[in-house]
N, C-alpha and C positions, 0 to 999 in steps of 0.2 A: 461423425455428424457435422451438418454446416450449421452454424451460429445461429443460421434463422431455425433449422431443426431444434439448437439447444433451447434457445428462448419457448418454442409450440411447445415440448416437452415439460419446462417446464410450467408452462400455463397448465398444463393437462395437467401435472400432477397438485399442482394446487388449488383446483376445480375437484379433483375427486380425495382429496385433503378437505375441502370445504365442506362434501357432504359429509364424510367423517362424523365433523366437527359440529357441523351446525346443525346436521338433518337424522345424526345420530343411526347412518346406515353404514352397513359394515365395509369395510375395506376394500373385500371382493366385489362386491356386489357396487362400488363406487369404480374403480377401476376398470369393469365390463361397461359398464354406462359411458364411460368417456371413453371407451376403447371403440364401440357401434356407432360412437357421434364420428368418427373420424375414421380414415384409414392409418393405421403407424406401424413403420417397420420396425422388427425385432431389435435392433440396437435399441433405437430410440424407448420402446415398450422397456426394454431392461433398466435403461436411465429412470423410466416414471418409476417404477415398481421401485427401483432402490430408495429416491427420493421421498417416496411415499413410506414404506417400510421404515429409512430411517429417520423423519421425523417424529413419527410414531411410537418409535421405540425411543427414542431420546425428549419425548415432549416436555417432562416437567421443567429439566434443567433449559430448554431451550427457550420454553416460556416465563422461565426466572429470568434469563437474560433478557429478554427482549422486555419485559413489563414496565422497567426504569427507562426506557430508550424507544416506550411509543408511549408518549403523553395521554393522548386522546384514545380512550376505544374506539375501535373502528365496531360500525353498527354493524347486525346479522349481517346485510346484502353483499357487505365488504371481506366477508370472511374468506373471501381467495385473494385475497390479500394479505390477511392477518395469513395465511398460508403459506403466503408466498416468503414475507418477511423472515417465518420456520424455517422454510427451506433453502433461504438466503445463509440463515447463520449456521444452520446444518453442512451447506458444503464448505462456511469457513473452517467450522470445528473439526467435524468431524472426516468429513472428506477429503478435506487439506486440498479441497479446489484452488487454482489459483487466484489469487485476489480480484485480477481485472476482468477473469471467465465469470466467476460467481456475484462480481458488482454487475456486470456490464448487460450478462445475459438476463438476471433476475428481475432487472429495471425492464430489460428489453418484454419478459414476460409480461408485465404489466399491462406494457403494449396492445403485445398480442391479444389478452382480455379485453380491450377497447377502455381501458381506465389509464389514460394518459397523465390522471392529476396522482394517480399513484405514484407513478416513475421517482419524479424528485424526491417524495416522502420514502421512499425505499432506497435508493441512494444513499441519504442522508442517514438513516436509522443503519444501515450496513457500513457506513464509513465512521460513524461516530463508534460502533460497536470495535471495528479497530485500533483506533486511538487506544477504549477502555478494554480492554480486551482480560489483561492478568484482574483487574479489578473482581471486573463482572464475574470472569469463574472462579474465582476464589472467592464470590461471595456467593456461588450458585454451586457450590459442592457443600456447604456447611451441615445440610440437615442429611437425615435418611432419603430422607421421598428426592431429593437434588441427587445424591450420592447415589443412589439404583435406583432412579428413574422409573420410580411407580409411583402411585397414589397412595396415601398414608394409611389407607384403611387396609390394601391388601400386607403394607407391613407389618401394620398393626395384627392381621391374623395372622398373616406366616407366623410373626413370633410368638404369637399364642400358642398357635398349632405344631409348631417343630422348633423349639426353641435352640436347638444343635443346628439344624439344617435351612435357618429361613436365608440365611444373606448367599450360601449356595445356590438356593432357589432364583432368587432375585439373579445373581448374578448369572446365570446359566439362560435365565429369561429373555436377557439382553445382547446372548448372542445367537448370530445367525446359525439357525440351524445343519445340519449333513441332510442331503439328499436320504433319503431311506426308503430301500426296493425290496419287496417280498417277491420271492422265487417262485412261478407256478409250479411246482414238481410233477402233476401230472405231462407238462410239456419238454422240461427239460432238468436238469440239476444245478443247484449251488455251483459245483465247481466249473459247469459248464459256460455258464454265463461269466462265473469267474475269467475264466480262462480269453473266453470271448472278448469281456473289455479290456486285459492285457495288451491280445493283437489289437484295439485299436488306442491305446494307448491312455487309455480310462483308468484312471487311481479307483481303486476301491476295495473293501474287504471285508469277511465276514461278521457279522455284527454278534456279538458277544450273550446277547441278549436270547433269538429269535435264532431257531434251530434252520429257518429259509429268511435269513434275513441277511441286504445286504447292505452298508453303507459307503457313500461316496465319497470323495475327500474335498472336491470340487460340485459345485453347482452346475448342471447340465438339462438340456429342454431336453422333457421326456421322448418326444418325438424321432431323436437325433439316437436317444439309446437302442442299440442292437437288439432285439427280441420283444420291444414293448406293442409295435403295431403287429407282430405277430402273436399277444398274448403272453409272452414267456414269463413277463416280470411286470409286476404294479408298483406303483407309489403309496407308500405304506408304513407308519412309523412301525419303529421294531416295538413301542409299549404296545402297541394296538393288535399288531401280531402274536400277542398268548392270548387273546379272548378264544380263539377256537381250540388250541390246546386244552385249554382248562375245562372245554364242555367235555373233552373225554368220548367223542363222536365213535358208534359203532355201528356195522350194518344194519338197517330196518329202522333205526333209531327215526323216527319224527320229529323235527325242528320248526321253533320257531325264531325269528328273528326279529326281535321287534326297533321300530326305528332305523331300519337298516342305512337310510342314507347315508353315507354316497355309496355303500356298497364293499367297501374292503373286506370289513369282517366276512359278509356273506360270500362274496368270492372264494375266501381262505378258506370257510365252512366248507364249500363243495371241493376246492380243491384236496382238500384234507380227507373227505371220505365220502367217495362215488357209491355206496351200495344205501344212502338214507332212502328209508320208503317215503321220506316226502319232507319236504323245508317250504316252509310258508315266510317271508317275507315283507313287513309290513310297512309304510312312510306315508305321510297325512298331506305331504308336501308334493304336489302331480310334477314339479319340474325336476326335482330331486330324483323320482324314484324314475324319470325316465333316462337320468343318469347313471343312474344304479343297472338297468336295459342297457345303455350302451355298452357299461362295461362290463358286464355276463356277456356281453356279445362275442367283446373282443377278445376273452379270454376263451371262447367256446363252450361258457359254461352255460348259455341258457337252454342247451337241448335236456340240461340235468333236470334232474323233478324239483321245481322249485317253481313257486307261485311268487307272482311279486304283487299287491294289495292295493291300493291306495285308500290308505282308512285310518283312524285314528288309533291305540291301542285300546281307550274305552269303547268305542263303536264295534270294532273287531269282539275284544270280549266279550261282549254284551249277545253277536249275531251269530260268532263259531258254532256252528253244529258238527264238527268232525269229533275225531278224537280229540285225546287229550295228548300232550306232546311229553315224549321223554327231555328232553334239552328247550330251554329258552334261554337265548340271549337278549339282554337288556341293556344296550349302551344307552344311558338315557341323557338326556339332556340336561346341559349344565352350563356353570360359568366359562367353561373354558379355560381355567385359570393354569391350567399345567399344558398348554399349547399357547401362551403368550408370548414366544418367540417367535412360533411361527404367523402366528397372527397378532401385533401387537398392537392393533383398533383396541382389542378386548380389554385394555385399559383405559381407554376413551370411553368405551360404552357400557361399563358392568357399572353397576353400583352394591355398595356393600348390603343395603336391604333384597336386594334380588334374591342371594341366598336363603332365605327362610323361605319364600315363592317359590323357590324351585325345588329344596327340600320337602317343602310340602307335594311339590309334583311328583317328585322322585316317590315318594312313600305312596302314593296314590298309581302310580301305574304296575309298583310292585306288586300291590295290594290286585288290579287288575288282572294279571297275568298269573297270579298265585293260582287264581283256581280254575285255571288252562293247563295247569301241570299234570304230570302223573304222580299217582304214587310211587315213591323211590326216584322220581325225575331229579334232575339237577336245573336250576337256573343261575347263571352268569350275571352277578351285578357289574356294569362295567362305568367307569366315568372319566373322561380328562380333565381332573380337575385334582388338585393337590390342598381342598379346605375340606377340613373333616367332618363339616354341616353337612356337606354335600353326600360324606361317603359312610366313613366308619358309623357315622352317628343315626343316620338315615337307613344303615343296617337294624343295631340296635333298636329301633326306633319299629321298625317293620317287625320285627322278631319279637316283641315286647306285645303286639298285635297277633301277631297267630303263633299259635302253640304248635301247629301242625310244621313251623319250618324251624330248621336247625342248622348249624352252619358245617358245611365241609373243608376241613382245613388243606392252605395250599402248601405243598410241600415241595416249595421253592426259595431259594438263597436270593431273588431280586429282589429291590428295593426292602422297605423295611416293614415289617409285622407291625400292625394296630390291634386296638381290641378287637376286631374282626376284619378280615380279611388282610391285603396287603398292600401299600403306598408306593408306588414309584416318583421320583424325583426327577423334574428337566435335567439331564445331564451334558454337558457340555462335549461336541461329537459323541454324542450317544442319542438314547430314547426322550420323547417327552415324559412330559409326567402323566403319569393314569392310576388310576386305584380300581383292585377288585377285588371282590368276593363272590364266593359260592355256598349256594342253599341248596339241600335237599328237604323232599319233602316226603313227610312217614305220617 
Protein backbone atom coordinates (compact mmCIF):
# COMPACT_ATOMS: atom_id res chain seq x y z
CA UNK A 1 0.00 0.00 0.00
CA UNK A 2 1.23 3.77 -0.71
CA UNK A 3 1.02 6.07 2.31
CA UNK A 4 -1.86 7.98 0.81
CA UNK A 5 -3.74 4.36 0.63
CA UNK A 6 -2.55 3.92 4.37
CA UNK A 7 -3.77 7.21 5.66
CA UNK A 8 -7.81 6.44 3.26
CA UNK A 9 -7.64 3.09 5.06
CA UNK A 10 -7.34 4.36 7.79
CA UNK A 11 -10.02 7.14 7.85
CA UNK A 12 -12.37 4.26 6.53
CA UNK A 13 -11.67 2.27 9.50
CA UNK A 14 -12.44 4.91 11.90
CA UNK A 15 -15.75 6.04 10.07
CA UNK A 16 -16.94 2.55 10.46
CA UNK A 17 -15.39 2.40 14.32
CA UNK A 18 -17.57 5.57 14.72
CA UNK A 19 -20.68 3.96 13.83
CA UNK A 20 -19.84 1.14 16.11
CA UNK A 21 -19.41 3.45 18.83
CA UNK A 22 -21.70 6.16 18.42
CA UNK A 23 -24.75 4.82 16.38
CA UNK A 24 -24.48 1.37 18.11
CA UNK A 25 -24.58 -0.64 14.65
CA UNK A 26 -22.91 -3.76 14.33
CA UNK A 27 -19.39 -4.15 13.01
CA UNK A 28 -20.51 -5.84 9.82
CA UNK A 29 -23.11 -3.94 8.86
CA UNK A 30 -20.58 -0.65 9.42
CA UNK A 31 -17.91 -2.13 7.42
CA UNK A 32 -20.23 -2.86 4.12
CA UNK A 33 -21.50 0.83 4.48
CA UNK A 34 -18.12 2.16 4.13
CA UNK A 35 -16.94 -0.62 1.87
CA UNK A 36 -20.25 0.82 -1.02
CA UNK A 37 -19.14 4.41 -0.22
CA UNK A 38 -15.94 3.67 -1.88
CA UNK A 39 -14.10 1.22 -4.06
CA UNK A 40 -10.88 -0.61 -1.96
CA UNK A 41 -8.77 -3.10 -2.89
CA UNK A 42 -8.19 -6.34 -0.94
CA UNK A 43 -5.05 -5.48 0.76
CA UNK A 44 -6.14 -2.32 1.91
CA UNK A 45 -10.02 -4.03 2.92
CA UNK A 46 -7.68 -6.59 5.11
CA UNK A 47 -5.68 -3.50 6.80
CA UNK A 48 -9.49 -1.92 7.83
CA UNK A 49 -10.92 -5.14 8.99
CA UNK A 50 -7.77 -5.84 11.17
CA UNK A 51 -7.83 -2.27 12.49
CA UNK A 52 -11.29 -2.41 13.12
CA UNK A 53 -11.34 -5.98 14.73
CA UNK A 54 -8.45 -5.09 16.80
CA UNK A 55 -9.55 -2.15 18.45
CA UNK A 56 -12.66 -3.75 19.20
CA UNK A 57 -11.22 -6.49 20.83
CA UNK A 58 -8.73 -4.55 22.79
CA UNK A 59 -11.12 -1.45 23.74
CA UNK A 60 -11.18 -1.16 27.42
CA UNK A 61 -7.61 -1.21 27.93
CA UNK A 62 -7.05 1.06 25.03
CA UNK A 63 -9.69 3.56 26.22
CA UNK A 64 -7.90 3.51 29.84
CA UNK A 65 -4.96 4.57 28.09
CA UNK A 66 -6.01 7.11 26.17
CA UNK A 67 -8.72 8.85 28.84
CA UNK A 68 -5.73 10.60 31.05
CA UNK A 69 -4.01 11.75 27.60
CA UNK A 70 -7.41 13.36 25.91
CA UNK A 71 -8.31 16.11 28.25
CA UNK A 72 -11.47 17.37 26.72
CA UNK A 73 -14.17 14.76 25.36
CA UNK A 74 -14.48 15.08 22.06
CA UNK A 75 -18.44 15.62 21.26
CA UNK A 76 -20.78 12.67 19.35
CA UNK A 77 -19.82 14.33 15.59
CA UNK A 78 -16.05 13.82 16.56
CA UNK A 79 -16.21 10.21 17.35
CA UNK A 80 -13.99 9.24 14.21
CA UNK A 81 -11.72 10.76 15.92
CA UNK A 82 -11.97 9.58 19.21
CA UNK A 83 -11.43 6.48 16.78
CA UNK A 84 -8.92 7.39 15.15
CA UNK A 85 -6.90 8.27 18.47
CA UNK A 86 -7.95 3.89 19.26
CA UNK A 87 -6.53 2.97 16.39
CA UNK A 88 -3.44 5.16 16.72
CA UNK A 89 -2.35 3.51 19.97
CA UNK A 90 -3.63 0.00 18.83
CA UNK A 91 -0.86 -0.15 16.10
CA UNK A 92 1.51 1.31 18.72
CA UNK A 93 0.68 -1.55 21.22
CA UNK A 94 -0.41 -4.03 19.78
CA UNK A 95 0.69 -4.09 16.24
CA UNK A 96 4.11 -2.91 16.99
CA UNK A 97 3.59 -0.55 13.83
CA UNK A 98 6.52 1.48 13.42
CA UNK A 99 6.54 4.70 15.39
CA UNK A 100 6.73 7.18 12.35
CA UNK A 101 4.08 4.69 10.08
CA UNK A 102 1.40 4.88 12.98
CA UNK A 103 2.15 8.89 14.09
CA UNK A 104 2.57 9.95 10.59
CA UNK A 105 -0.31 8.16 8.62
CA UNK A 106 -2.89 8.56 11.58
CA UNK A 107 -2.55 12.34 11.59
CA UNK A 108 -2.51 12.15 7.80
CA UNK A 109 -6.18 10.18 8.27
CA UNK A 110 -7.49 13.10 10.05
CA UNK A 111 -6.82 14.77 6.84
CA UNK A 112 -8.38 12.66 4.79
CA UNK A 113 -11.79 13.20 6.94
CA UNK A 114 -11.51 16.95 6.03
CA UNK A 115 -10.77 17.76 10.06
CA UNK A 116 -7.52 19.30 9.76
CA UNK A 117 -7.70 20.93 13.48
CA UNK A 118 -7.56 17.19 14.42
CA UNK A 119 -4.08 16.33 13.00
CA UNK A 120 -2.05 18.36 15.69
CA UNK A 121 -4.48 17.08 18.67
CA UNK A 122 -3.66 13.39 17.49
CA UNK A 123 0.09 14.00 17.12
CA UNK A 124 0.31 15.24 20.26
CA UNK A 125 -1.89 12.71 22.29
CA UNK A 126 0.14 9.72 20.16
CA UNK A 127 3.61 11.26 21.01
CA UNK A 128 2.85 12.03 24.66
CA UNK A 129 1.42 8.48 24.83
CA UNK A 130 5.16 7.52 24.14
CA UNK A 131 7.02 9.38 26.48
CA UNK A 132 4.41 7.65 29.07
CA UNK A 133 4.07 4.54 27.66
CA UNK A 134 5.48 1.69 30.94
CA UNK A 135 3.23 4.14 33.01
CA UNK A 136 0.10 4.00 31.22
CA UNK A 137 0.02 0.07 30.82
CA UNK A 138 1.04 -0.72 34.06
CA UNK A 139 -1.66 1.19 35.15
CA UNK A 140 -4.15 -0.13 32.47
CA UNK A 141 -3.71 -3.80 33.34
CA UNK A 142 -4.43 -3.51 37.23
CA UNK A 143 -8.19 -4.45 37.19
CA UNK A 144 -10.17 -7.45 35.43
CA UNK A 145 -12.19 -5.63 32.71
CA UNK A 146 -8.07 -3.77 31.81
CA UNK A 147 -6.56 -7.36 32.13
CA UNK A 148 -9.18 -9.35 29.54
CA UNK A 149 -10.61 -6.70 27.94
CA UNK A 150 -14.38 -7.03 28.49
CA UNK A 151 -16.96 -5.13 30.27
CA UNK A 152 -17.26 -5.81 34.06
CA UNK A 153 -20.68 -7.11 33.74
CA UNK A 154 -19.80 -9.96 31.36
CA UNK A 155 -16.98 -10.89 34.01
CA UNK A 156 -19.03 -10.57 36.46
CA UNK A 157 -21.41 -13.48 34.90
CA UNK A 158 -18.65 -15.64 33.60
CA UNK A 159 -17.79 -15.91 37.15
CA UNK A 160 -21.04 -16.53 38.31
CA UNK A 161 -21.64 -18.99 35.78
CA UNK A 162 -18.48 -21.13 35.33
CA UNK A 163 -16.40 -20.19 38.21
CA UNK A 164 -13.42 -23.02 36.85
CA UNK A 165 -13.82 -21.87 33.32
CA UNK A 166 -14.61 -17.89 33.04
CA UNK A 167 -10.76 -16.25 32.62
CA UNK A 168 -10.43 -19.35 29.87
CA UNK A 169 -13.40 -17.96 28.30
CA UNK A 170 -12.37 -14.48 28.27
CA UNK A 171 -9.18 -15.22 27.22
CA UNK A 172 -10.01 -17.46 24.15
CA UNK A 173 -12.60 -14.51 23.46
CA UNK A 174 -9.56 -12.24 22.55
CA UNK A 175 -8.06 -14.31 20.25
CA UNK A 176 -8.39 -14.50 16.58
CA UNK A 177 -10.19 -17.15 15.70
CA UNK A 178 -9.28 -20.52 12.90
CA UNK A 179 -11.02 -20.28 9.73
CA UNK A 180 -13.74 -23.22 10.13
CA UNK A 181 -15.04 -25.34 6.87
CA UNK A 182 -17.81 -27.96 7.01
CA UNK A 183 -17.37 -30.62 4.31
CA UNK A 184 -20.55 -31.03 1.75
CA UNK A 185 -20.27 -34.81 1.61
CA UNK A 186 -22.94 -35.33 -0.75
CA UNK A 187 -20.28 -33.59 -3.24
CA UNK A 188 -17.02 -34.75 -2.06
CA UNK A 189 -15.05 -36.18 1.19
CA UNK A 190 -13.06 -35.02 4.33
CA UNK A 191 -10.12 -36.48 3.04
CA UNK A 192 -10.65 -35.24 -0.31
CA UNK A 193 -10.63 -31.77 0.18
CA UNK A 194 -7.89 -32.64 2.72
CA UNK A 195 -5.80 -33.80 0.37
CA UNK A 196 -6.66 -30.99 -2.12
CA UNK A 197 -5.47 -28.14 -0.06
CA UNK A 198 -2.13 -30.03 0.59
CA UNK A 199 -1.42 -29.71 -3.30
CA UNK A 200 -1.95 -26.21 -2.89
CA UNK A 201 -0.09 -25.75 -0.01
CA UNK A 202 -3.03 -24.85 2.46
CA UNK A 203 -2.27 -25.91 6.33
CA UNK A 204 -5.27 -27.34 7.56
CA UNK A 205 -6.93 -30.35 9.42
CA UNK A 206 -9.48 -32.25 10.73
CA UNK A 207 -11.44 -30.71 13.50
CA UNK A 208 -11.60 -32.72 16.45
CA UNK A 209 -15.09 -31.64 17.08
CA UNK A 210 -17.39 -32.08 13.86
CA UNK A 211 -17.19 -35.52 12.08
CA UNK A 212 -17.09 -33.06 8.32
CA UNK A 213 -15.37 -30.49 10.02
CA UNK A 214 -12.33 -28.74 8.93
CA UNK A 215 -9.98 -26.19 10.47
CA UNK A 216 -7.45 -23.93 8.87
CA UNK A 217 -4.18 -22.90 10.43
CA UNK A 218 -4.10 -19.69 8.43
CA UNK A 219 -6.71 -17.13 7.62
CA UNK A 220 -7.78 -17.42 3.88
CA UNK A 221 -10.56 -15.40 1.39
CA UNK A 222 -13.20 -17.95 1.03
CA UNK A 223 -13.18 -17.43 -2.60
CA UNK A 224 -9.44 -18.33 -3.19
CA UNK A 225 -10.41 -21.84 -1.49
CA UNK A 226 -10.49 -24.97 -3.99
CA UNK A 227 -14.16 -26.35 -3.87
CA UNK A 228 -16.01 -23.37 -2.25
CA UNK A 229 -17.54 -21.80 -5.68
CA UNK A 230 -18.14 -25.22 -6.63
CA UNK A 231 -20.14 -25.97 -3.46
CA UNK A 232 -17.85 -28.63 -1.91
CA UNK A 233 -17.16 -26.71 1.52
CA UNK A 234 -18.91 -23.80 3.66
CA UNK A 235 -17.69 -21.50 6.34
CA UNK A 236 -19.10 -23.02 9.39
CA UNK A 237 -17.87 -23.09 12.99
CA UNK A 238 -17.28 -26.88 13.96
CA UNK A 239 -19.89 -25.71 17.45
CA UNK A 240 -22.63 -25.06 14.98
CA UNK A 241 -21.89 -28.15 13.12
CA UNK A 242 -23.62 -30.83 15.75
CA UNK A 243 -26.97 -28.98 15.66
CA UNK A 244 -27.98 -31.35 12.64
CA UNK A 245 -26.35 -34.28 14.20
CA UNK A 246 -28.24 -34.01 17.24
CA UNK A 247 -31.77 -33.88 15.35
CA UNK A 248 -31.02 -37.57 14.49
CA UNK A 249 -32.60 -36.78 10.71
CA UNK A 250 -34.30 -39.98 9.04
CA UNK A 251 -36.09 -40.55 5.73
CA UNK A 252 -39.60 -38.84 5.42
CA UNK A 253 -38.85 -37.05 8.48
CA UNK A 254 -40.42 -33.45 8.23
CA UNK A 255 -38.30 -30.42 9.43
CA UNK A 256 -38.47 -27.42 10.61
CA UNK A 257 -36.01 -24.81 10.80
CA UNK A 258 -36.74 -21.98 12.44
CA UNK A 259 -34.69 -18.74 12.23
CA UNK A 260 -32.58 -20.26 9.81
CA UNK A 261 -30.44 -17.35 8.90
CA UNK A 262 -27.62 -17.25 7.20
CA UNK A 263 -28.27 -20.67 6.49
CA UNK A 264 -25.44 -23.20 7.61
CA UNK A 265 -27.50 -25.24 9.91
CA UNK A 266 -29.94 -25.74 6.99
CA UNK A 267 -27.50 -26.53 4.44
CA UNK A 268 -25.96 -29.29 6.89
CA UNK A 269 -29.69 -30.42 7.48
CA UNK A 270 -30.09 -31.38 3.71
CA UNK A 271 -26.62 -32.18 3.20
CA UNK A 272 -27.02 -34.82 5.98
CA UNK A 273 -30.21 -36.45 4.65
CA UNK A 274 -31.59 -36.26 1.02
CA UNK A 275 -34.84 -38.51 1.60
CA UNK A 276 -36.82 -35.64 4.25
CA UNK A 277 -40.49 -35.55 2.76
CA UNK A 278 -40.05 -31.86 3.37
CA UNK A 279 -37.99 -28.98 5.50
CA UNK A 280 -39.54 -25.75 5.86
CA UNK A 281 -37.23 -22.96 6.63
CA UNK A 282 -38.16 -19.83 8.29
CA UNK A 283 -36.39 -15.94 8.77
CA UNK A 284 -38.34 -12.53 9.48
CA UNK A 285 -35.42 -10.82 7.93
CA UNK A 286 -36.16 -10.62 3.72
CA UNK A 287 -32.17 -9.84 3.15
CA UNK A 288 -31.09 -12.48 5.33
CA UNK A 289 -33.09 -15.26 3.95
CA UNK A 290 -32.08 -14.18 0.49
CA UNK A 291 -28.79 -15.07 1.71
CA UNK A 292 -29.78 -18.23 2.97
CA UNK A 293 -31.16 -18.57 -1.37
CA UNK A 294 -27.87 -17.84 -2.45
CA UNK A 295 -26.27 -20.21 -0.57
CA UNK A 296 -28.63 -23.46 -1.20
CA UNK A 297 -27.84 -22.34 -4.58
CA UNK A 298 -24.32 -22.82 -4.53
CA UNK A 299 -24.16 -25.84 -2.75
CA UNK A 300 -26.96 -27.37 -5.13
CA UNK A 301 -29.17 -27.77 -2.53
CA UNK A 302 -32.09 -25.73 -3.44
CA UNK A 303 -33.61 -28.28 -5.96
CA UNK A 304 -34.09 -30.41 -2.33
CA UNK A 305 -37.64 -30.12 -0.74
CA UNK A 306 -37.09 -27.24 1.20
CA UNK A 307 -39.43 -24.16 1.49
CA UNK A 308 -37.63 -21.09 2.53
CA UNK A 309 -40.48 -18.57 4.41
CA UNK A 310 -40.20 -15.13 5.13
CA UNK A 311 -42.14 -14.88 8.41
CA UNK A 312 -41.76 -14.59 11.84
CA UNK A 313 -41.81 -17.79 14.18
CA UNK A 314 -45.09 -16.45 15.80
CA UNK A 315 -46.89 -15.42 12.49
CA UNK A 316 -45.69 -18.86 11.05
CA UNK A 317 -47.16 -20.74 14.12
CA UNK A 318 -50.09 -19.08 14.30
CA UNK A 319 -50.86 -19.69 9.98
CA UNK A 320 -49.16 -23.54 9.50
CA UNK A 321 -51.92 -25.46 8.24
CA UNK A 322 -49.53 -28.51 7.18
CA UNK A 323 -48.60 -31.21 9.33
CA UNK A 324 -47.03 -31.32 12.34
CA UNK A 325 -43.08 -31.68 12.10
CA UNK A 326 -41.07 -34.68 13.49
CA UNK A 327 -37.54 -32.46 14.08
CA UNK A 328 -37.55 -28.62 14.82
CA UNK A 329 -34.59 -26.81 15.04
CA UNK A 330 -34.37 -23.56 17.10
CA UNK A 331 -31.03 -21.52 17.00
CA UNK A 332 -32.53 -18.69 18.49
CA UNK A 333 -31.52 -15.50 19.14
CA UNK A 334 -29.22 -14.27 21.66
CA UNK A 335 -26.29 -12.32 23.13
CA UNK A 336 -23.81 -13.68 21.18
CA UNK A 337 -21.58 -13.87 23.93
CA UNK A 338 -19.71 -17.28 22.85
CA UNK A 339 -18.87 -15.74 19.18
CA UNK A 340 -17.15 -12.55 20.82
CA UNK A 341 -13.96 -13.39 19.00
CA UNK A 342 -15.22 -13.55 16.14
CA UNK A 343 -17.27 -10.65 16.43
CA UNK A 344 -16.02 -8.41 19.06
CA UNK A 345 -18.74 -5.18 18.45
CA UNK A 346 -20.67 -7.64 20.71
CA UNK A 347 -19.10 -6.11 23.62
CA UNK A 348 -19.60 -2.64 22.44
CA UNK A 349 -23.37 -3.38 22.01
CA UNK A 350 -24.80 -6.11 24.52
CA UNK A 351 -25.83 -4.75 27.61
CA UNK A 352 -26.14 -7.01 30.77
CA UNK A 353 -30.15 -6.10 30.95
CA UNK A 354 -30.68 -7.51 27.41
CA UNK A 355 -30.45 -10.92 28.86
CA UNK A 356 -33.69 -11.17 30.65
CA UNK A 357 -35.32 -9.59 27.15
CA UNK A 358 -34.06 -12.22 25.23
CA UNK A 359 -34.65 -15.06 27.73
CA UNK A 360 -38.01 -14.06 27.88
CA UNK A 361 -37.87 -14.24 23.88
CA UNK A 362 -36.17 -17.52 23.99
CA UNK A 363 -39.08 -19.03 26.20
CA UNK A 364 -41.67 -17.45 24.05
CA UNK A 365 -40.71 -18.86 20.69
CA UNK A 366 -40.18 -22.25 22.28
CA UNK A 367 -43.33 -22.04 23.73
CA UNK A 368 -44.29 -21.18 19.88
CA UNK A 369 -43.07 -24.04 18.11
CA UNK A 370 -43.82 -26.53 20.87
CA UNK A 371 -47.14 -27.10 19.44
CA UNK A 372 -45.90 -27.50 15.61
CA UNK A 373 -44.19 -30.67 17.02
CA UNK A 374 -45.26 -34.17 16.67
CA UNK A 375 -45.74 -36.56 19.20
CA UNK A 376 -42.51 -38.34 19.91
CA UNK A 377 -40.78 -35.39 17.66
CA UNK A 378 -37.44 -33.97 18.89
CA UNK A 379 -36.65 -30.17 18.94
CA UNK A 380 -33.10 -28.68 19.03
CA UNK A 381 -32.61 -25.95 21.44
CA UNK A 382 -29.62 -24.21 20.01
CA UNK A 383 -27.63 -20.89 21.16
CA UNK A 384 -24.14 -19.02 20.94
CA UNK A 385 -24.09 -17.83 23.84
CA UNK A 386 -21.99 -19.22 26.94
CA UNK A 387 -24.55 -17.32 29.92
CA UNK A 388 -26.76 -19.73 31.45
CA UNK A 389 -29.90 -17.12 31.38
CA UNK A 390 -29.92 -17.62 28.03
CA UNK A 391 -29.61 -21.53 27.96
CA UNK A 392 -29.75 -24.06 30.74
CA UNK A 393 -32.14 -21.77 32.60
CA UNK A 394 -34.44 -20.82 29.76
CA UNK A 395 -34.73 -24.79 29.26
CA UNK A 396 -35.87 -25.27 32.78
CA UNK A 397 -37.80 -22.46 32.72
CA UNK A 398 -39.80 -23.93 29.42
CA UNK A 399 -40.07 -27.39 30.90
CA UNK A 400 -41.53 -25.98 34.16
CA UNK A 401 -44.38 -24.78 31.62
CA UNK A 402 -45.38 -27.75 29.78
CA UNK A 403 -45.59 -31.22 31.12
CA UNK A 404 -45.85 -32.52 27.70
CA UNK A 405 -41.77 -31.99 27.14
CA UNK A 406 -39.04 -33.70 28.65
CA UNK A 407 -35.44 -33.71 27.99
CA UNK A 408 -33.44 -36.18 25.77
CA UNK A 409 -30.02 -36.66 26.92
CA UNK A 410 -26.87 -35.84 24.76
CA UNK A 411 -24.54 -38.60 24.88
CA UNK A 412 -21.56 -36.71 23.98
CA UNK A 413 -17.99 -36.16 25.80
CA UNK A 414 -18.02 -32.07 24.15
CA UNK A 415 -17.95 -29.33 26.30
CA UNK A 416 -19.39 -29.69 29.57
CA UNK A 417 -23.00 -31.17 30.96
CA UNK A 418 -25.46 -28.54 32.81
CA UNK A 419 -28.55 -29.19 34.40
CA UNK A 420 -29.92 -29.63 31.09
CA UNK A 421 -28.41 -30.03 28.10
CA UNK A 422 -24.81 -29.27 27.23
CA UNK A 423 -22.07 -26.00 27.17
CA UNK A 424 -19.42 -25.62 24.82
CA UNK A 425 -16.72 -23.20 25.47
CA UNK A 426 -14.70 -20.61 22.95
CA UNK A 427 -11.68 -22.58 22.51
CA UNK A 428 -8.67 -21.42 21.42
CA UNK A 429 -7.93 -23.01 17.57
CA UNK A 430 -11.01 -24.78 18.22
CA UNK A 431 -14.99 -24.14 18.31
CA UNK A 432 -16.83 -21.30 19.58
CA UNK A 433 -18.88 -21.37 22.28
CA UNK A 434 -22.71 -22.73 21.78
CA UNK A 435 -25.02 -24.54 24.22
CA UNK A 436 -27.56 -27.15 23.43
CA UNK A 437 -30.34 -29.15 24.21
CA UNK A 438 -32.95 -31.48 23.14
CA UNK A 439 -36.73 -32.14 23.99
CA UNK A 440 -38.96 -34.68 23.04
CA UNK A 441 -42.28 -34.43 23.23
CA UNK A 442 -44.91 -37.39 24.69
Amino acid sequence: MTNNNQSNARALAAQALAKVMQQGVSLTEALATVRSNIKIDTRDQGFIQELCYGVLRWYEPLQCVLSPLLRKKLPPRDQDIQALLLLGLYQLIYLKTADYAALHETVQAAKTLQKNWAAPLINAILRSFQRQQASLLKKCSATDEMRYAHPSWVIDRLQHDWPTHWSAILNANNEVPPLSLRVNTLATSVEAVLAQFQEKGIAAQRSALSLVGILLDKPHRVFDLPGFCEGKISVQDTAAQLAAPLLELAPQHTVLDACTAPGGKLAHILESQMQLKTCVAIESDAARLQKVKENLERLHLDKQRVRLLHTSVQAFAQDWQGEGFDRILLDAPCSGSGVIRRHPDIKRLRREQDLATLAQQQVELLTALWALLKPNGVLVYATCSVFKEENSEVIQTFLAQHPTANVLPIAENWGVACSVGRQLFPQKQGSDGFYYARLIKQ
